[in-house]
N, C-alpha and C positions, 0 to 999 in steps of 0.2 A: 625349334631349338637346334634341332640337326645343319638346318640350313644358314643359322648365323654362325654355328662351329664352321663350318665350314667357309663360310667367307670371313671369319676371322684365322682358319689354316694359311688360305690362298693370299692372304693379303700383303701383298710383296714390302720389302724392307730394301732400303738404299742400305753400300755398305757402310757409311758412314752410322743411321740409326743401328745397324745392327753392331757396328762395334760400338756404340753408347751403351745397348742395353745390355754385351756381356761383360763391359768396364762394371756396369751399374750393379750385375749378378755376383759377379766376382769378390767385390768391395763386401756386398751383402754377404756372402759366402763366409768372406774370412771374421766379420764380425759374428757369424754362427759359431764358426773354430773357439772363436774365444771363450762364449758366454757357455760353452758345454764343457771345455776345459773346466771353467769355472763350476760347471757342475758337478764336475767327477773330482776334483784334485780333494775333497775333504775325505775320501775314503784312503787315499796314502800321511794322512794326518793326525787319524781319529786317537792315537793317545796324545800329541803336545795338544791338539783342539780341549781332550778331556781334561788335562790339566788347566789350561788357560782358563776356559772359561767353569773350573768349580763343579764338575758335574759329571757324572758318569757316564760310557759309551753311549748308552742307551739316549742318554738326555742331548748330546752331540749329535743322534744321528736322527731326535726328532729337530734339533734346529736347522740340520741340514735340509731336513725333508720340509721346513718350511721355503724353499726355494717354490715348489710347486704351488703353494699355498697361491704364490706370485705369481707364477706362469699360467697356471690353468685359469684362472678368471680374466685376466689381462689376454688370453688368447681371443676372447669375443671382442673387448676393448682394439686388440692386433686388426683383426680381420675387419672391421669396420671402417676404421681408420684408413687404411687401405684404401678400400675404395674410395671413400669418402675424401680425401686429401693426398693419398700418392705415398709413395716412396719419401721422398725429398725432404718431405713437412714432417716424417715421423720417424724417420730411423733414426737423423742423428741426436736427440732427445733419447732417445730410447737405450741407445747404446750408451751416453754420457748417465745416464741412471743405472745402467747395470755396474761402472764404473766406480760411481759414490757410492754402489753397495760393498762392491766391494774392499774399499777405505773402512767403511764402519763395519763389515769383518773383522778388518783388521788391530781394531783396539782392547778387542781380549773382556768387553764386557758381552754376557751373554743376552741382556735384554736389546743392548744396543747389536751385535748380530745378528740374532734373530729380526732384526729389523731389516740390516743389512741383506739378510739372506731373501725376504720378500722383493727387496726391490730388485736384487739379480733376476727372480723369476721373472717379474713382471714388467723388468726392460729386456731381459732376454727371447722373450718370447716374439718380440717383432723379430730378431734376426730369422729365424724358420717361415713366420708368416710372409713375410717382405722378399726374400729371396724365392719362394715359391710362385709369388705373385708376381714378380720381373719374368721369372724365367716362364712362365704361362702366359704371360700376356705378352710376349716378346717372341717366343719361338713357337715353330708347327709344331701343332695338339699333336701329331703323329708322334712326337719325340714326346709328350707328357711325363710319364712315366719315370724314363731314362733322367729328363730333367730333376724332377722330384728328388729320384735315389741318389745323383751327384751332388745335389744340393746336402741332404742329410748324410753323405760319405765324409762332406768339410765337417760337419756335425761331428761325425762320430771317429774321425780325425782328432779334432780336439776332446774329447770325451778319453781315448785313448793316449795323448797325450798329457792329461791332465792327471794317467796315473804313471806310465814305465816314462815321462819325461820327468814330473815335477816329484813324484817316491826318490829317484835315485839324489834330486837336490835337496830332500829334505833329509833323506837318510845320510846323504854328503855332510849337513848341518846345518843348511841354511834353515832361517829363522823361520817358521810358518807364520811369523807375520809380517815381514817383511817381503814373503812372496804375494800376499794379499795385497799388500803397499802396489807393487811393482805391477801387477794385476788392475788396479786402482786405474791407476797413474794410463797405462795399455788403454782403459775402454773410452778414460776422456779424449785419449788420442783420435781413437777410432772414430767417436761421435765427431772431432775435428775433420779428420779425412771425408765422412761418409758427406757432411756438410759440402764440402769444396767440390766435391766428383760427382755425387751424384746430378744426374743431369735435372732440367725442369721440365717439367709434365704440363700438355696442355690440358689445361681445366675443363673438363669434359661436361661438369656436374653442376649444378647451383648449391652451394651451402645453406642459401635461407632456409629451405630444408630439408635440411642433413636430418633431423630428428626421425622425422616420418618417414624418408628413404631406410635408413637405419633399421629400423621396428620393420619395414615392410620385407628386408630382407633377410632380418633372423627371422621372420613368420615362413617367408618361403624356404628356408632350408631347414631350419627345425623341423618344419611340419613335414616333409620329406622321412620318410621310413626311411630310407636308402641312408638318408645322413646318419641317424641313429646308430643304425647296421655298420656305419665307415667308423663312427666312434669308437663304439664295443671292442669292434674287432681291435682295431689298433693298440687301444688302451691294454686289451689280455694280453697283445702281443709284445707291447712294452715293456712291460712289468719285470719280467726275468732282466731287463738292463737296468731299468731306474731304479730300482727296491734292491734286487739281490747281488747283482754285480756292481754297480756304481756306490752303493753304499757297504754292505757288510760283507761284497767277494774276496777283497783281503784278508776282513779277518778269519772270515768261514776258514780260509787255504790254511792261515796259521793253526788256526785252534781245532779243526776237524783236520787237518791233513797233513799238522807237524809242519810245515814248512817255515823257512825263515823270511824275514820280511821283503827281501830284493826279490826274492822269486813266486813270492806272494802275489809279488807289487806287478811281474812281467806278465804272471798266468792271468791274473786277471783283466789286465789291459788287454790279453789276446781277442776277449769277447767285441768291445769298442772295435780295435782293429779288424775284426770281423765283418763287423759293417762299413768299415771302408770297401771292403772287397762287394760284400752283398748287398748295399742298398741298389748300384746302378749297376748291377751286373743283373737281378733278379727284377730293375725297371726295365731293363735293353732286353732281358728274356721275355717280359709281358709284352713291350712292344712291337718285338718283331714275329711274339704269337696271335699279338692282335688280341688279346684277352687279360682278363684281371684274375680271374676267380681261381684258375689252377694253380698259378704259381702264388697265390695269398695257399693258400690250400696247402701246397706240395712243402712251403718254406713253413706254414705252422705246425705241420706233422716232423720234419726235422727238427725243427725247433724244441719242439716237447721230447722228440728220443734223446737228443743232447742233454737238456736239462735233468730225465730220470736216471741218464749217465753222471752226470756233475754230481749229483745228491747222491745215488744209491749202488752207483758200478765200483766196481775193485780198480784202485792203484795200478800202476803200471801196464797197464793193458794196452792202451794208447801211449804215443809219442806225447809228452810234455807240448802243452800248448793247442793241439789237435783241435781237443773237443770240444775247449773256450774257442775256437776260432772258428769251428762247422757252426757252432753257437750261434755269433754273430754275423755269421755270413746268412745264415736261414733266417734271423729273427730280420736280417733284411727286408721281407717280404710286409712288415708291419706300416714300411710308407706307403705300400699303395693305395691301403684305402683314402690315402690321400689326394691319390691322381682320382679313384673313382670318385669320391663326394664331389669335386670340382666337375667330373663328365657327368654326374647322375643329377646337377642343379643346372641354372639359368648365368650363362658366360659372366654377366653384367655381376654377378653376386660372387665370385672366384676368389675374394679377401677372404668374404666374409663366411664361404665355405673350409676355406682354413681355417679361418680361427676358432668354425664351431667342431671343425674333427680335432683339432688340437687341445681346444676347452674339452671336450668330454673325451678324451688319449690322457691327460694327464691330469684331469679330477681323479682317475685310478688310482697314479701317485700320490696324488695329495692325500686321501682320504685312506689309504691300505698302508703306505709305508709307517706311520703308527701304530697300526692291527700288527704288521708282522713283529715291531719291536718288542710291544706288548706281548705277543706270545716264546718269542723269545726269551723276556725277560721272566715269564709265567713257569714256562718247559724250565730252565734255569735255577729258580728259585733265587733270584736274584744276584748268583754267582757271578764273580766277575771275571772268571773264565767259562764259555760253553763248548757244550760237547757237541762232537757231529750228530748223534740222534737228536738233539736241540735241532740242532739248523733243519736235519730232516723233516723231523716235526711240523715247524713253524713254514715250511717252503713247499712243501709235498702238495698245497694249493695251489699252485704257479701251474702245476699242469694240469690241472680239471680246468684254471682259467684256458690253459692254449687249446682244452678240446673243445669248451665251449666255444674259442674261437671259431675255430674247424668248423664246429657245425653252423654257426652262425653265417660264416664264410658262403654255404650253400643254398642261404634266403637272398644273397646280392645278387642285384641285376647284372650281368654282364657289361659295361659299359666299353669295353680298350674297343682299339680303331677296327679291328675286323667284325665285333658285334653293330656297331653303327654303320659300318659300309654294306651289311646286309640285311639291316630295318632299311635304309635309303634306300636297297632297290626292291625292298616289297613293297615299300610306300609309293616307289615310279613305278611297279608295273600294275597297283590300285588305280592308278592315275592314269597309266595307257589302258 
């Protein structure tokens, strides 16, 4: 395996392919920004959504959470595909479905949203699989990492604009479904664009078949410990953004901590903005350490002192914005297990080991962001204001998840570029 990374590193690029494939990444990229915007903007919404659709916050923020319901199964359907047919044949489809989901958002019935809301999941999930696979299969492994974390920075770009850009137009007065409409209208675009530029792929593979390629390559990464290990981890280390921040961080701000809506709306996007800074600053640290495991490590233990700061520290002690933003600059560290499942499986399988750390990253979500509403709603007693000992409560699990990560973080193999350039020369000097 060592020796086909390697002549897939070495393997020279004209400039002309190499400007195809960062047009190809790029396009992928911005169709990322969207479909995460799209993920976070229902948390700067959740009272005109409670009214619209008939139903209390609670019930709002499990239709939100069926976004993941979409994402996480369709990550395995993602990484298949990939290999199996390319970029080309499967983004712009993919994106034109996160599009019409987001239309049937926007009609104000809640069965027909919650409809809406799976299909955002389960077309947005090719934009992370699809842009990870361009840029892996396109540039030196030695950049893996770095690749990865810039790719999830356009992510959480859009994620953070999704609350301090689209909060201040909703609290300006625009219509929260008319920005759904305008959303809509954006992803059919996108699936247009992605159609026209993406480039064509030489068909590598035979499709007759694709079935048993498929099955042979979720047997070899599932059956992989290492992959298991890249799931967990990532999924604990998610959680404090997709469950606490992206869904109920504004309201926590207003109802535990007095705040008004607009600075609700800023504090909480600081987290998002966070990992613009941390995903590809804590990849470009891994790779030029040559290592995974420290900085997975170094960023989930920051990550959890943040988080028992955000729940349980005193007011004013920090600069506004601070400790949402060390937040997401450490929960950074949650894509690498990204780069390693890709270095700890077989090159040829590179989809399809995204879409299984991504399927089991955000089965998390799908399956806890009801747990935590539930016990919210439990702590509460079904009040429709909660208290900060509420939120504590119902959240004070988010850090036994990040220590589980931690330790879990110390069963991964090592895979970054300095652990392989010194298995290579104990394996040459077995050999001399």
């Amino acid at each position: 395996m060592a020796e086909v990374r390697a002549q897939l590193e070495s393997r020279p690029q004209t400039g002309k392919s190499l400007g195809i494939a960062v047009l190809a990444w790029v396009l992928t990229a911005i169709y990322y920004f969207y479909q995460y915007s799209l993920r976070s903007a229902p948390s700067v919404m959740m009272p005109q959504l409670s009214e619209a659709f008939g139903v209390s916050a609670l019930g709002v923020a499990s239709i939100v959470g069926l976004f993941y319901y979409g994402y996480s199964p369709f990550s395995l359907v993602a990484g298949a595909a990939m290999d199996q047919l390319g970029p080309r044949r499967v983004l712009p489809v993919a994106a034109a479905v996160v599009g019409l989901g987001a239309l049937l958002f926007a009609t104000g019935r809640s069965d027909v949203a919650s409809l809406g809301r799976v299909l955002q999941g389960a077309g947005g999930v090719f934009a992370l699989v699809g842009a990870i696979y361009i840029a892996t299969k396109n540039f030196p492994a030695s950049n893996a990492a770095t690749l990865v974390g810039a790719t999830q920075m356009f992510g959480m770009a859009g994620g953070s604009a999704g609350q301090f850009v689209v909060g201040p137009m909703i609290g300006g007065g625009l219509a929260w479904n008319r920005f759904w409409i305008g959303m809509g209208i954006a992803g059919l675009g996108i699936g247009l664009l992605l159609a026209v530029f993406l480039p064509k792929e030489k068909q590598e593979k035979r499709l007759d078949n694709w079935l048993s390629t498929t099955v042979a390559s979720f047997r070899v990464v599932f059956s992989n410990p290492q992959s298991i290990l890249c799931g967990l981890i990532a999924g604990l280390l998610f959680i404090p953004t997709t469950i606490f921040d992206m869904v109920w961080g504004v309201r926590y701000l207003q109802e535990a901590h007095g705040l008004d809506y607009a600075s609700a709306v800023m504090r909480s996007s600081a987290v998002p903005f966070g990992w613009i800074i941390g995903c590809p600053l804590l990849g470009f640290i891994s790779d030029r350490l040559g290592r995974r495991k420290p900085v997975i490590i170094g960023g989930a233990a920051a990550l959890m002192a943040c988080m028992a700061w955000i729940l349980f520290g005193r007011t004013g002690v920090f600069p506004p914005y601070v400790v949402g933003l060390m937040a997401g600059v450490a929960s950074g560290a949650a894509m690498l297990p990204y780069s390693v499942i890709k270095e700890a499986n077989p090159p040829q399988f590179g989809g399809t080991a995204t879409g299984v750390v991504n399927f089991l990253n955000f089965t998390f979500s799908a399956l806890l962001g009801p747990v935590f509403a539930w016990i919210l709603q439990h702590m509460s007693g079904g009040a429709g204001r909660m208290e900060k000992e509420h939120y504590q409560v119902a959240f004070a699990p988010l850090l036994l998840g990040v220590a589980v990560a931690i330790i879990l973080s110390f069963f991964l193999r090592e895979t970054g570029p300095a652990a392989r350039a010194s298995s290579s020369r104990v394996v040459q000097g077995m050999k001399a």
